[in-house]
C-alpha positions in Angstrom: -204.6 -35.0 -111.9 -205.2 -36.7 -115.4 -201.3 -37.5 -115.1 -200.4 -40.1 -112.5 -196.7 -40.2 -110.7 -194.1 -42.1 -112.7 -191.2 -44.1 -110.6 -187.7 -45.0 -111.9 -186.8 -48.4 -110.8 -183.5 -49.0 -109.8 -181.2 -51.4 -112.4 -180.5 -55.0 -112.0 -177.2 -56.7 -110.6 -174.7 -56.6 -113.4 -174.4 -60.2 -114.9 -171.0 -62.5 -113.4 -169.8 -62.0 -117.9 -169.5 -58.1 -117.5 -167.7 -58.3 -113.9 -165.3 -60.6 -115.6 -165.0 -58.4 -118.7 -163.7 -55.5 -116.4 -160.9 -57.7 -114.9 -157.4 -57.7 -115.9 -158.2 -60.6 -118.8 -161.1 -58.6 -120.4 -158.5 -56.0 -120.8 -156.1 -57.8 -123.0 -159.2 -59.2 -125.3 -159.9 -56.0 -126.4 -156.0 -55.7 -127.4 -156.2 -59.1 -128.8 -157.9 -57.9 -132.3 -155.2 -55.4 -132.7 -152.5 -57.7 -131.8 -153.2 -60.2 -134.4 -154.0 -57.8 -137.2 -150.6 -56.3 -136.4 -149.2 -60.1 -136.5 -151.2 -60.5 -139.9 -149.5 -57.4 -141.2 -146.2 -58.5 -140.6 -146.1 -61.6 -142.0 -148.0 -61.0 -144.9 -146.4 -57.2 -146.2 -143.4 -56.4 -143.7 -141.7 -59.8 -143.6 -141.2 -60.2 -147.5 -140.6 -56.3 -148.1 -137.4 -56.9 -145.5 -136.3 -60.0 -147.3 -136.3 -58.5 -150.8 -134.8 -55.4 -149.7 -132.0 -57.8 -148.6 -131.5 -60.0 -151.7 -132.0 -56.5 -153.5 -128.8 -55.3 -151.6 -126.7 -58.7 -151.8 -127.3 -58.3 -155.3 -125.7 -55.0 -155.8 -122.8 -55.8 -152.9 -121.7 -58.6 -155.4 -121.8 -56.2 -158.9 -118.8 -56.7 -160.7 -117.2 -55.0 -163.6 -118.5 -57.2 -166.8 -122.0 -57.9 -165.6 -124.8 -57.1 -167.8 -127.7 -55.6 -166.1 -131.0 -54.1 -166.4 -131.7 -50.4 -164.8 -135.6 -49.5 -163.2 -135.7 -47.5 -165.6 -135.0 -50.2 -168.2 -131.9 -49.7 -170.0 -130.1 -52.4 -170.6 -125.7 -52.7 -170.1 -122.5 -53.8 -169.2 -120.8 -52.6 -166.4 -117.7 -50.8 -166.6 -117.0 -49.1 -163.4 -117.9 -49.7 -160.3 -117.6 -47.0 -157.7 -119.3 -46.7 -153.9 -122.4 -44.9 -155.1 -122.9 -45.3 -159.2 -121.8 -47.8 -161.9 -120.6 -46.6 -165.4 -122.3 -48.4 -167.8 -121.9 -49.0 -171.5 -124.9 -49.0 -173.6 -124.2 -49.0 -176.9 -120.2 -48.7 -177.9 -118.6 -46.0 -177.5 -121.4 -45.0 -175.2 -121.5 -44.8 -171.3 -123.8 -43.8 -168.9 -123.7 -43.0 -165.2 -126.1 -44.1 -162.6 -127.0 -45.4 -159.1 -126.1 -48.1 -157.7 -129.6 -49.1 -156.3 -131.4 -48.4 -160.0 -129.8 -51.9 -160.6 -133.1 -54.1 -160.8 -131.7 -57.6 -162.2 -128.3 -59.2 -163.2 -128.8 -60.7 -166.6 -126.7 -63.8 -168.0 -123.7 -63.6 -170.0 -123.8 -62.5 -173.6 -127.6 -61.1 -173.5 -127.2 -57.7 -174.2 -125.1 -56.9 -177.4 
């Protein structure tokens, strides 16, 4: 009695913006964000990673016996040996020490290490 009847009222026609949302184009703006963080990403980390990785391996394809060259690890030498997988190197004369190919960082110039 105190409480009077309450009616729902039926919603309004959606706006023309949110029918055109829910076609095939709103689709791929929703992708859009993704798409050009994932374009961002490449050029900024993958791109230069590749092209490192590439003058890193150029560099070790054209080791030759005679280089000096600095490890990751950084221990400095000549090169001795050169087989597929390690390079003999000579630290100190008389001493020589085996390692990985890829834990050559940098070829130095003639005549630095001594």
């Amino acid at each position: 009695m105190f409480i009077s009847n309450a009616f729902a009222q039926t919603a309004a026609p959606a706006a023309p913006a949110a029918a055109a949302s829910s076609g095939p184009l709103g689709s791929l703006t929703s992708f859009l964000p993704l798409v050009l963080m994932f374009v961002v990403l490449y050029f900024i980390m993958i791109r230069p990673q590749m092209k490192r990785q590439k003058e890193h391996r150029t560099m070790l394809d054209a080791l030759a016996k005679g280089d000096e060259v600095v490890t990751s690890g950084g221990v400095m030498g000549k090169v001795v040996a050169l087989t597929d997988g390690a390079i003999s190197l000579q630290i100190a004369s008389g001493v020589e020490i085996q390692i990985q190919r890829s834990y050559v960082v940098q070829v130095l110039p003639k005549g630095t290490v001594k």
